[in-house]
Backbone bond lengths (Angstrom), bond angles and torsions (degrees), N, CA, C in turn:
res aa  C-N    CA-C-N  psi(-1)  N-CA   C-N-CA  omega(-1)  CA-C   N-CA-C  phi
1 X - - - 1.449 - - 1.530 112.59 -
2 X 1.387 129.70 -3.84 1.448 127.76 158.58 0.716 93.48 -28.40
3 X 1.646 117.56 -102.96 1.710 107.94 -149.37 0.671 142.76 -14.82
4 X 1.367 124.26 -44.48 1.518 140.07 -148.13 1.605 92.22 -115.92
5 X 1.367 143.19 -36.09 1.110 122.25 164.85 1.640 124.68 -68.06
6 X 1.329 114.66 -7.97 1.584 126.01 -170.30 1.470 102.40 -96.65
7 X 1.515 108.74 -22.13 1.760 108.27 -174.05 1.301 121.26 -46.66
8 X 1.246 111.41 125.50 1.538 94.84 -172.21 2.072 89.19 -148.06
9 X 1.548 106.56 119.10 1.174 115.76 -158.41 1.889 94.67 -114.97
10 X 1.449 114.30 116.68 1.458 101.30 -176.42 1.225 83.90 -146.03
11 X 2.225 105.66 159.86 1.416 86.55 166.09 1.449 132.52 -107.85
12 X 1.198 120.59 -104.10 1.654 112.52 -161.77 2.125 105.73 -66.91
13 X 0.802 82.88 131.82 1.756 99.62 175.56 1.721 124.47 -65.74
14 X 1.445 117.81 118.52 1.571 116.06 -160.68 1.514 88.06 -80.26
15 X 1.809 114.28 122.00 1.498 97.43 -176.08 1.503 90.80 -92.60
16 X 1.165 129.10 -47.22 1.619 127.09 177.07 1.558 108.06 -136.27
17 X 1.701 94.31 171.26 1.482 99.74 -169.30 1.816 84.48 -125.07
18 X 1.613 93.87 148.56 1.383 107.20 179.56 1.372 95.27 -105.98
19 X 2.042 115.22 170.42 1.180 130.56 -157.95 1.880 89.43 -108.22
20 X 0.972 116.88 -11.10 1.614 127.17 159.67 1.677 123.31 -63.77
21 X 1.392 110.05 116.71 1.907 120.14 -169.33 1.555 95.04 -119.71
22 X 1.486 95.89 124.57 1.202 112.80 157.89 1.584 111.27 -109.97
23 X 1.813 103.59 135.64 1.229 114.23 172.16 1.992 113.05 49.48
24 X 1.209 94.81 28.57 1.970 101.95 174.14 1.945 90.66 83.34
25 X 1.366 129.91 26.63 1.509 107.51 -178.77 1.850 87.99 -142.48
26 X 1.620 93.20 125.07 1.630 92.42 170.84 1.504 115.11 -48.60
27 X 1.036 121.90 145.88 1.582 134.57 168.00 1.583 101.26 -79.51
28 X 1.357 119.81 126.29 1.530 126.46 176.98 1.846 95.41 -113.26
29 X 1.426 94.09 166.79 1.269 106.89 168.14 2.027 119.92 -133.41
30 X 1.495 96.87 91.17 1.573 99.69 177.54 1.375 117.76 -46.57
31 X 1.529 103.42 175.93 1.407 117.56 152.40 1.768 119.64 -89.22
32 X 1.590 118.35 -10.51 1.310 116.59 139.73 1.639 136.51 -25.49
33 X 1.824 80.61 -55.28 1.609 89.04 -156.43 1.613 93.00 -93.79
34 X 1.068 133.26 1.93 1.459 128.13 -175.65 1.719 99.58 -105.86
35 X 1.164 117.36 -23.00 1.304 117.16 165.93 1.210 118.20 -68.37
36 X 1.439 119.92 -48.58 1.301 145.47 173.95 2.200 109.37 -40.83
37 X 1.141 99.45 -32.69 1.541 117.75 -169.61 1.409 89.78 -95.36
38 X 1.455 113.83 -34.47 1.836 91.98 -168.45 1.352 105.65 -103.15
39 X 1.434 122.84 19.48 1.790 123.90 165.84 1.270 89.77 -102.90
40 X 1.137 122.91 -42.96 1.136 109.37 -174.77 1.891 125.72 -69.73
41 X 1.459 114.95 -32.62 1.686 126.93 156.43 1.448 98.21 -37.76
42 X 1.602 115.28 -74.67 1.522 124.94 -172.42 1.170 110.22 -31.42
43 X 1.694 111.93 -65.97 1.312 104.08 -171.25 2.009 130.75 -64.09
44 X 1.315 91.49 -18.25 1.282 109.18 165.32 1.828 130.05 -71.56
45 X 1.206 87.99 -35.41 1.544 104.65 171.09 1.720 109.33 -73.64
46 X 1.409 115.78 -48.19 1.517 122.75 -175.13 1.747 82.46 -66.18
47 X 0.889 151.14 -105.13 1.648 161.33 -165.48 2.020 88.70 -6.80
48 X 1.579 125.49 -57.03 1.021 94.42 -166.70 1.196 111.07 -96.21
49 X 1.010 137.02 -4.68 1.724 145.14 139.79 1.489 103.10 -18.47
50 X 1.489 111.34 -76.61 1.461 107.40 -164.27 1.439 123.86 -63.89
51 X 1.596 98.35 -30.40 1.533 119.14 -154.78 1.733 95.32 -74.66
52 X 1.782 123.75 -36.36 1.424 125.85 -169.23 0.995 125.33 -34.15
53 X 1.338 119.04 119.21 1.940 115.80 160.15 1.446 96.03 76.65
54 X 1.165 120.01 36.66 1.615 114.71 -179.51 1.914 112.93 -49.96
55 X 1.568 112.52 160.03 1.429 90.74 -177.27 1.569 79.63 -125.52
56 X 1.785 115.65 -171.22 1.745 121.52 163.74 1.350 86.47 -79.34
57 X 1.325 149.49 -58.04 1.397 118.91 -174.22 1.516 86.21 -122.25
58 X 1.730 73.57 152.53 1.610 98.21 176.52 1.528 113.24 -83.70
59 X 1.667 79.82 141.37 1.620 97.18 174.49 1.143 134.06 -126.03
60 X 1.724 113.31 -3.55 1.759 136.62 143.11 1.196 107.04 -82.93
61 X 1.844 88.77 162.22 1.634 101.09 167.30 1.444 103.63 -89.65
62 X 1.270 120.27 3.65 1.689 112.03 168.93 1.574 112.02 -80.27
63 X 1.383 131.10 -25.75 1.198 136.01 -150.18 2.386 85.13 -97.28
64 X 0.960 78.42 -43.33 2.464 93.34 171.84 0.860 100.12 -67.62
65 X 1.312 144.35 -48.53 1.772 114.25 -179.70 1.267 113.37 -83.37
66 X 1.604 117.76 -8.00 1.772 119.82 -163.31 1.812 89.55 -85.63
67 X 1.183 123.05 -49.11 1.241 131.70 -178.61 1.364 119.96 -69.69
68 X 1.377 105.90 -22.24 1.766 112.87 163.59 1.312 102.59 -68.49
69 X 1.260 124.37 -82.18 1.461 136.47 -167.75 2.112 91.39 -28.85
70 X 1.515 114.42 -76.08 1.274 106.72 -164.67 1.050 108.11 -59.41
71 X 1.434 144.61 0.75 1.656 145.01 168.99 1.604 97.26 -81.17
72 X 0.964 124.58 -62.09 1.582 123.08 -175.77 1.079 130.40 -86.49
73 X 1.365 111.80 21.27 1.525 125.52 179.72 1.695 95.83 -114.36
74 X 1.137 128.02 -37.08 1.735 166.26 -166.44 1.673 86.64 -64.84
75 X 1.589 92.59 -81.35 1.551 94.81 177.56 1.491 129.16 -54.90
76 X 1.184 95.15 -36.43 2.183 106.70 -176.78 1.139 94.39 -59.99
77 X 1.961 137.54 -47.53 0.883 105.60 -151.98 2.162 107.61 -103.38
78 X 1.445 95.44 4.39 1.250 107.63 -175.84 1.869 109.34 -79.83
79 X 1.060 97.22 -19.17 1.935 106.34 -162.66 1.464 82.75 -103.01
80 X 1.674 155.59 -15.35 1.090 143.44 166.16 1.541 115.82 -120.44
81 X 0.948 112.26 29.47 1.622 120.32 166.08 1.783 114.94 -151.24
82 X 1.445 110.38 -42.81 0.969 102.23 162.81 1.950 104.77 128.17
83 X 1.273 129.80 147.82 1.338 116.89 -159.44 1.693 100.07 -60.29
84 X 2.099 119.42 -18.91 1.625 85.48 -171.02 1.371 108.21 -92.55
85 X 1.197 115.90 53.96 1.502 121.30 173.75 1.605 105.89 -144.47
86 X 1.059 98.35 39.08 2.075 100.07 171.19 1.536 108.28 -66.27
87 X 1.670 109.40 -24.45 1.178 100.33 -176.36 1.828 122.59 -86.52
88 X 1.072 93.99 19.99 1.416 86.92 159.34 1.455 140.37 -133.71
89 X 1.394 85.15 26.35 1.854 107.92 162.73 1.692 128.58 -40.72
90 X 1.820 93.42 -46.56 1.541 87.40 -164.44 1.919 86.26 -89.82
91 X 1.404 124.15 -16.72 1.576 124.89 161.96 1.676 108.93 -24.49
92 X 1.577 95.76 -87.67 1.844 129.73 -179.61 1.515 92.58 -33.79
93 X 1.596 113.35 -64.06 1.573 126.81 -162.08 1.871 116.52 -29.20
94 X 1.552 86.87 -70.86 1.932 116.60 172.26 1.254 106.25 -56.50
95 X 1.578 128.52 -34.68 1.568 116.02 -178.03 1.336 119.28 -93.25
96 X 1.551 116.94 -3.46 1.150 105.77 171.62 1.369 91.09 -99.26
97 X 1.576 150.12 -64.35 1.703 144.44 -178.47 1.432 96.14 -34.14
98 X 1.162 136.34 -28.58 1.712 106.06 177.01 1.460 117.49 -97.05
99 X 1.788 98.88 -7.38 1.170 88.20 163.73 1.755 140.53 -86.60
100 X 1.239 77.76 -34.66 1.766 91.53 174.88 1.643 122.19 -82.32
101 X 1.654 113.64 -11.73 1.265 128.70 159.88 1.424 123.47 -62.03
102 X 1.629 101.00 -46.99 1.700 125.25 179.77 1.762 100.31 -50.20
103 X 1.615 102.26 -62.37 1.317 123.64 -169.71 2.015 102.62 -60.12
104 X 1.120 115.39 -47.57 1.325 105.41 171.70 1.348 138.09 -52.50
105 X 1.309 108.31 -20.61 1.246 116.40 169.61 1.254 125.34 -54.79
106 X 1.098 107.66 -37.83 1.542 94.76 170.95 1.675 125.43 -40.40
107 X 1.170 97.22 -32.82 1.726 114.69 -158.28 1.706 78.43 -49.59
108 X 1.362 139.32 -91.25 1.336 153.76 166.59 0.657 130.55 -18.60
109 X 1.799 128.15 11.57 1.293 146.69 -169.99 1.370 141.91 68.39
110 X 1.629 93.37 -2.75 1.910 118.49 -168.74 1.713 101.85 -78.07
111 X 1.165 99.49 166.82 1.774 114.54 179.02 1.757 80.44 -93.29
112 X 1.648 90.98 141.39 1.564 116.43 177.16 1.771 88.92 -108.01
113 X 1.952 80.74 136.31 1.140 87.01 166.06 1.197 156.17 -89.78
114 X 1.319 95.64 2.77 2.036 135.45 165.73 1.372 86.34 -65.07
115 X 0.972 159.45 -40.50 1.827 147.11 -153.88 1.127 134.66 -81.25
116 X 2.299 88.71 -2.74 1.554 112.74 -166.21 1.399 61.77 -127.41
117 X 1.903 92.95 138.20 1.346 128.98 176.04 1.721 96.62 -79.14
118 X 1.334 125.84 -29.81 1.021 130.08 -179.48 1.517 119.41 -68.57
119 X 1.374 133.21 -46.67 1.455 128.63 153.24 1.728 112.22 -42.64
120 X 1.312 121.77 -64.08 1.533 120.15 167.39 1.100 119.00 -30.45
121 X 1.496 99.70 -65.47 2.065 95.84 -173.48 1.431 101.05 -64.74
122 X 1.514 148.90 -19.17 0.879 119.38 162.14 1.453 133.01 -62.98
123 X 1.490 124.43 -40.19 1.257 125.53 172.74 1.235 109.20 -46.65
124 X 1.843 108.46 -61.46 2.053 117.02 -177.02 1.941 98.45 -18.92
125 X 1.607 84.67 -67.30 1.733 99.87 -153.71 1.593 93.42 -51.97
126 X 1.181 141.64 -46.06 1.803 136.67 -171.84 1.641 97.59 -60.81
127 X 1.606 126.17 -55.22 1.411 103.88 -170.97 1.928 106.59 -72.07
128 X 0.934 122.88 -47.97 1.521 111.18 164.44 0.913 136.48 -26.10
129 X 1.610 115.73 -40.21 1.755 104.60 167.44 1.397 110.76 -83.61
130 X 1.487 112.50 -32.13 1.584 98.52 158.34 1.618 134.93 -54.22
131 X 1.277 114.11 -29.21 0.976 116.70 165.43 1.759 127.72 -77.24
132 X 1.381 88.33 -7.45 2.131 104.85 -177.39 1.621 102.26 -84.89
133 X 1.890 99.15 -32.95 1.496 103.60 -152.01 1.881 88.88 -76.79
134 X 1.531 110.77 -47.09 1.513 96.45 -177.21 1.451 132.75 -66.81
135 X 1.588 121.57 -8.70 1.257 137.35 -167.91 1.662 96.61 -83.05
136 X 1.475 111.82 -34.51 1.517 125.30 -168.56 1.610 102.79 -80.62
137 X 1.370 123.14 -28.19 1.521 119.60 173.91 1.391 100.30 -39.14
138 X 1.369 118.07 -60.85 1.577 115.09 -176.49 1.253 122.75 -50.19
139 X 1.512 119.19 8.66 1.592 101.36 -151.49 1.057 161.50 118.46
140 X 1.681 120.60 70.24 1.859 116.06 -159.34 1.814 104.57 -31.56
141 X 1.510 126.66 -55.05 0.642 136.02 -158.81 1.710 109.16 -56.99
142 X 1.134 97.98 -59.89 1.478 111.83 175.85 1.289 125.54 -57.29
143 X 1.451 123.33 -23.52 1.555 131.92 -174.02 1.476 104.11 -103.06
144 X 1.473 113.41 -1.96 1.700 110.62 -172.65 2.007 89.73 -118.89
145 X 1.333 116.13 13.32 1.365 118.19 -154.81 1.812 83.69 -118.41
146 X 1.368 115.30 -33.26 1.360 117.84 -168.73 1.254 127.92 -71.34
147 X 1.719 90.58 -18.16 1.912 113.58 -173.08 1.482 100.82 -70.21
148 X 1.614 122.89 -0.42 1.641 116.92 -144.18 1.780 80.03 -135.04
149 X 1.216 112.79 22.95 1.894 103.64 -172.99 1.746 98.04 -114.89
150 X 0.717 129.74 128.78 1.352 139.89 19.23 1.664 102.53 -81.67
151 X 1.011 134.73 -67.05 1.216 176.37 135.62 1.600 116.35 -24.83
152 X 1.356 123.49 129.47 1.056 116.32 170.05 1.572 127.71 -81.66
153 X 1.545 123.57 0.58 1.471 154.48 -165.76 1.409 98.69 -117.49
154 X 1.270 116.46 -16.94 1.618 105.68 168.32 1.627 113.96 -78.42
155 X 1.300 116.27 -23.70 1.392 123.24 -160.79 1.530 113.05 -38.82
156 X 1.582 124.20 -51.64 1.351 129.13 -178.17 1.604 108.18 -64.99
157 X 1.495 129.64 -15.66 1.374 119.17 169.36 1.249 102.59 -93.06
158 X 1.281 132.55 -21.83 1.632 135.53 -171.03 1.672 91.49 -86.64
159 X 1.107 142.97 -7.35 1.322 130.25 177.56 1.237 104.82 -101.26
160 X 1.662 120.17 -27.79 1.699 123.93 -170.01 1.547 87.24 -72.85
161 X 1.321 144.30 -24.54 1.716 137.27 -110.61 1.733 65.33 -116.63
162 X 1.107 106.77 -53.74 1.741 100.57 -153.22 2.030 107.35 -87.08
163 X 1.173 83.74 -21.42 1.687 76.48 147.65 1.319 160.80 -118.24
164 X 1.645 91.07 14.75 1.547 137.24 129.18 1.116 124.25 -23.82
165 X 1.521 120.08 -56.98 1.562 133.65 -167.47 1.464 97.70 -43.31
166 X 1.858 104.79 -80.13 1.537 103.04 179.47 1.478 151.60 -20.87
167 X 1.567 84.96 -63.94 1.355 108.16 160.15 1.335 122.37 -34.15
168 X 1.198 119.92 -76.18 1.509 138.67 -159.98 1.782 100.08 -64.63
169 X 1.858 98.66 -41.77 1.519 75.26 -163.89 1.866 96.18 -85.70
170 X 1.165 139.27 29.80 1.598 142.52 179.53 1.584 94.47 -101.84
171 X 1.356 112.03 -43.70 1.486 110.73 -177.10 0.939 129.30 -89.78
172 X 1.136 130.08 0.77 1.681 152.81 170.08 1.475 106.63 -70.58
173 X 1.520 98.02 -68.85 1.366 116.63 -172.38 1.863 120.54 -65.50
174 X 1.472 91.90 -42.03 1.799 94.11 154.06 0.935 124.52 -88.80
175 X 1.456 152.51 -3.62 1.486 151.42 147.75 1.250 110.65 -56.03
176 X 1.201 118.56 -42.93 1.714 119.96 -179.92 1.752 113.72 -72.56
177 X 1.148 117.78 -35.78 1.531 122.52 -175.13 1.570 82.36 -99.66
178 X 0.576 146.98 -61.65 2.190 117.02 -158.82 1.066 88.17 -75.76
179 X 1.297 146.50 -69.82 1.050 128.56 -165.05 2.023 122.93 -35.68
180 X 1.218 105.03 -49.31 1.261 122.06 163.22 1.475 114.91 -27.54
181 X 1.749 88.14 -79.86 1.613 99.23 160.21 1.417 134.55 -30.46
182 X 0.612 120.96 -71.75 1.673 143.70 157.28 1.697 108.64 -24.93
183 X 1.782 115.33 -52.96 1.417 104.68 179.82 1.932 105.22 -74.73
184 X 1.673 101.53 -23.33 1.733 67.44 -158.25 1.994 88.84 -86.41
185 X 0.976 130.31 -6.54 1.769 124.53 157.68 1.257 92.26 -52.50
186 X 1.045 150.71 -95.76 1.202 140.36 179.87 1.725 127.49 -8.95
187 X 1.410 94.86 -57.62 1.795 103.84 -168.52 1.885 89.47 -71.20
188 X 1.238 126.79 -46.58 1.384 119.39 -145.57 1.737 92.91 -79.92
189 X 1.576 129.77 -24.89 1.395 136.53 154.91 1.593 111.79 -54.94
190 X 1.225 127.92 -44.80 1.344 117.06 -167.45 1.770 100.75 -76.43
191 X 1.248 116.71 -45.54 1.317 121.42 172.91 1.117 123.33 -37.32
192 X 1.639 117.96 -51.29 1.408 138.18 -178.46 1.776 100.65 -67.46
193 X 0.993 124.55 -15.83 1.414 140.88 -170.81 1.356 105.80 -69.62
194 X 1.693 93.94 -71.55 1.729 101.68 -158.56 1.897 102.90 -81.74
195 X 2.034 102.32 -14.13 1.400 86.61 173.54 1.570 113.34 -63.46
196 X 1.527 128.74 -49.42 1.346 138.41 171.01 1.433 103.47 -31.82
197 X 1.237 135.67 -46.85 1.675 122.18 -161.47 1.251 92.63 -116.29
198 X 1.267 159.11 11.85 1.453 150.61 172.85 1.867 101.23 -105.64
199 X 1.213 104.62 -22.30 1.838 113.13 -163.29 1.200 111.39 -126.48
200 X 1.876 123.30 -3.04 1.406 116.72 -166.49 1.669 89.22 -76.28
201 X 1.219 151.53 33.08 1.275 136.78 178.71 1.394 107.72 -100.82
202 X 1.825 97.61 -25.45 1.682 105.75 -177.74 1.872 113.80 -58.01
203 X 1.220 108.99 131.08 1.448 97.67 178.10 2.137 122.28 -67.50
204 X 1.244 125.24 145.18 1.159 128.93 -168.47 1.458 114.51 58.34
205 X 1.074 102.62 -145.74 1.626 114.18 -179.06 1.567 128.80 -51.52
206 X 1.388 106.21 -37.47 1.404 122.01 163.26 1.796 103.51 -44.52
207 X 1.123 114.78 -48.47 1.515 105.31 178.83 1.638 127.59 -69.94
208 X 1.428 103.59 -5.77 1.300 108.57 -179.01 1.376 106.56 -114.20
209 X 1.212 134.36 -12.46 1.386 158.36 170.49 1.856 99.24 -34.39
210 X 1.154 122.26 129.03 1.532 130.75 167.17 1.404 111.29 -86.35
211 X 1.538 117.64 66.01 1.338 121.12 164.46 1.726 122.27 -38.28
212 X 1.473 102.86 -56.12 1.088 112.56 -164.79 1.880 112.13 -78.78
213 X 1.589 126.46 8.65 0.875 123.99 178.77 1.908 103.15 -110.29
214 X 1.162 107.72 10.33 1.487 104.43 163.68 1.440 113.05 -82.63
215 X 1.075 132.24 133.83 1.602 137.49 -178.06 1.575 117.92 55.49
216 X 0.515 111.44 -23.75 1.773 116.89 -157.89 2.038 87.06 -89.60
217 X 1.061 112.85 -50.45 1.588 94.36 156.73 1.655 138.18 -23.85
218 X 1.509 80.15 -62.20 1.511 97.78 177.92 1.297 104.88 -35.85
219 X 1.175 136.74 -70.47 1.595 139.56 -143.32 1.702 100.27 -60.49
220 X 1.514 112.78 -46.07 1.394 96.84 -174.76 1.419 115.80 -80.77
221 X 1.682 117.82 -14.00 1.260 118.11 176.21 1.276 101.01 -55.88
222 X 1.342 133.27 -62.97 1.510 154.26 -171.06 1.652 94.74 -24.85
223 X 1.433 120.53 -50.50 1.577 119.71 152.22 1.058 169.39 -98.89
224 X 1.107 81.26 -16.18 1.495 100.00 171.84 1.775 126.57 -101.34
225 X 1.622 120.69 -6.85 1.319 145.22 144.27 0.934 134.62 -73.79
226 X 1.480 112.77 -55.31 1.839 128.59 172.05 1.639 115.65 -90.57
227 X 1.663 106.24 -75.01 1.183 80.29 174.18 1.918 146.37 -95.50
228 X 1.263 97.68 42.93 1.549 124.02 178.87 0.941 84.05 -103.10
229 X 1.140 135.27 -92.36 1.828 146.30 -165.30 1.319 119.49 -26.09
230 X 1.562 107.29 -41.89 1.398 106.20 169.24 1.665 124.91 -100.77
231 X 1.609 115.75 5.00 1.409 132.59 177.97 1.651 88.31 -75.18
232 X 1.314 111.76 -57.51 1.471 118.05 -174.58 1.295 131.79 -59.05
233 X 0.937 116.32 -27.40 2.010 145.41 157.29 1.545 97.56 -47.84
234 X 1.596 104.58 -49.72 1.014 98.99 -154.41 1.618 114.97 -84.15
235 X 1.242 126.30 -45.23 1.456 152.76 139.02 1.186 95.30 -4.09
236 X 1.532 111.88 -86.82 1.756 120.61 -158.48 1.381 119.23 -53.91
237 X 1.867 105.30 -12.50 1.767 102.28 -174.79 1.734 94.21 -109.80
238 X 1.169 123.39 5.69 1.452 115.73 165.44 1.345 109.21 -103.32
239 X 1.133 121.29 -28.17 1.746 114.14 165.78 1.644 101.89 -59.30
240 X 1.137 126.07 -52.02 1.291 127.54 -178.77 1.557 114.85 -67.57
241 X 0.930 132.30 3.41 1.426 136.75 172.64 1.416 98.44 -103.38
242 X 1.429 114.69 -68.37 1.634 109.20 172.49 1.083 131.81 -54.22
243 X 1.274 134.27 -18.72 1.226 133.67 153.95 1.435 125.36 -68.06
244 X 1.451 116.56 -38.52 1.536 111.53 168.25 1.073 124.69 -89.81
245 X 1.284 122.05 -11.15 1.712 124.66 160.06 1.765 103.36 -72.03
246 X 1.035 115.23 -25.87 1.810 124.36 -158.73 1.854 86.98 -79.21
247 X 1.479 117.57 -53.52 1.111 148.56 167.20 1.664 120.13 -12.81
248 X 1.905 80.92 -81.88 1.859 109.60 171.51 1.530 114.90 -42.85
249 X 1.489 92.09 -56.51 1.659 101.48 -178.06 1.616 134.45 -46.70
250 X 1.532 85.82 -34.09 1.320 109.42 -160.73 1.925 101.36 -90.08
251 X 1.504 101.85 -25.81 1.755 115.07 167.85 1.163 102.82 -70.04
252 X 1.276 137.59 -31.25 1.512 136.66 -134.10 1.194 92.10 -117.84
253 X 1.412 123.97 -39.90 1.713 117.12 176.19 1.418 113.67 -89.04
254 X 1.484 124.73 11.17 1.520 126.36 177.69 1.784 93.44 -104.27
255 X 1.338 104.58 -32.63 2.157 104.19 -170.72 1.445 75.59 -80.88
256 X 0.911 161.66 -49.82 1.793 139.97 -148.34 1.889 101.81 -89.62
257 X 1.136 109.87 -22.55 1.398 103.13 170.88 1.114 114.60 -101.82
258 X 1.555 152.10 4.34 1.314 170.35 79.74 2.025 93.82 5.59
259 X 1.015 95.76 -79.24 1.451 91.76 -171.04 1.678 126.63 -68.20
260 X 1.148 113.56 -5.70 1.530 133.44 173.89 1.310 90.45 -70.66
261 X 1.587 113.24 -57.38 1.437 116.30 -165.03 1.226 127.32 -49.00
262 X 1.417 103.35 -39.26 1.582 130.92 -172.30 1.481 99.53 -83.35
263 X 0.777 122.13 -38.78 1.966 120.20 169.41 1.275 107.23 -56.00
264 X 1.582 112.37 -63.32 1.587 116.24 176.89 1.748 113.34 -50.67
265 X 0.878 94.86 -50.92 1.676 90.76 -177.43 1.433 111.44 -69.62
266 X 1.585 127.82 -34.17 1.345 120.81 159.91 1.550 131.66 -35.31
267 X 1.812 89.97 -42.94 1.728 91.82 -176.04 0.738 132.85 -94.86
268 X 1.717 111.39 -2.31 1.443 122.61 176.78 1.460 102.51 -82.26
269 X 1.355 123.44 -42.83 1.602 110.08 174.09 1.491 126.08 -64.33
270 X 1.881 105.05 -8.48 1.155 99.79 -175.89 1.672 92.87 -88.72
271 X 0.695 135.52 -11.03 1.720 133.86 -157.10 1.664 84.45 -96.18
């Protein structure tokens, strides 16, 4: 029963505190946010790895997967947003590699930085103003006019709805990875469990030995590390596509009825 009385499940670790206050609250520095810098180095380092000595045709297999990746990132984001949004391939690209990179860490024993609600809500809050900035193409008028549609008594649920978006998609995406976390702390404790009472007969160390955490891990890692980590990568950059295509549309059909208006009212003063 060690294990399981020693478990002790917390999250990201204050490695130091800086002499810098934001808003009356010391500024700390996790092992989140230092992880957060070194998926992010990685991913920067792999980008100039592939990208080196580029040729017009390729003549490495570094220059074929660099041109794959931007072909199928091109397409992913062209077949769910639509060709006038090619430009946000290498956008989608970086937010899903830091996401499913962040989330891999675990594999290596590191704190993921998806596990802090605080890395998440930062991403949420970046596609939200993207998603504020395209709703506003249409129009202060028009985007503060929408809170009142259907209905002018809907407005206080039409304001919860749209600041909802964030939320949901920060808690989605960290409910699924800590939680994760959390079962295989769990699984690799219960293991350590039944090795102690199935093996304490072995004499010395052999009896304290975690038989049962050789391989038998693996299987739930297989899901709950890899392919969770990258289900969730994947999720969080299609909510974020649908929302700013959902977004655009919704800017783009408030400036075209804005400008109808302004025609109509032109010609009536001209008449």
């Amino acid at each position: 029963m060690n294990a399981i009385e020693n478990l002790n499940i917390t999250g990201a670790k204050i490695l130091f505190e800086t002499p810098i206050r934001i808003f009356g609250q010391q500024l700390v520095i996790t092992e989140s946010q230092v992880n957060s810098w070194i998926v992010i180095l990685a991913v920067a380092i792999l980008c100039k790895i592939l990208t080196h000595n580029m040729k017009v045709r390729p003549e490495s297999r570094r220059q074929i997967i660099a041109e794959f990746i931007v072909e199928k990132a091109t397409n992913f984001v062209k077949g769910n947003m639509g060709e006038h949004f090619a430009g946000f391939a290498p956008f989608i690209a970086a937010l899903m590699a830091l996401s499913a990179f962040s989330s891999l860490l675990s594999i290596f024993g590191l704190f993921s930085p998806t596990s802090d609600l605080n890395t998440i809500a930062g991403w949420a809050v970046v596609v939200f103003v993207m998603i504020t900035y395209y709703k506003l193409k249409g129009g202060l008028g028009g985007y503060l006019k929408s809170f009142t549609q259907p209905i002018f008594v809907l407005t206080p649920f039409n304001i919860i709805s749209e600041l909802a978006t964030p939320v949901s998609m920060m808690f989605r995406h960290f409910g699924n990875i800590c939680s994760g976390s959390v079962i295989m702390t769990l699984v690799y404790a219960a293991l350590a469990t039944f090795s102690a009472v199935l093996f304490r007969w072995l004499p010395g160390a052999l009896g304290q030995f975690p038989f049962f955490q050789i391989g038998i891990p693996v299987v739930f890692s297989l899901y709950f590390d890899i392919f969770g980590s990258l289900l969730q990568a994947f999720i969080f950059a299609m909510l974020t596509m649908m929302y700013i295509s959902s977004a655009a549309e919704d800017g783009e059909a408030a400036a075209a009825e804005r400008k109808l208006r302004k025609q109509n009212k032109h010609r009536k003063q001209e008449d």
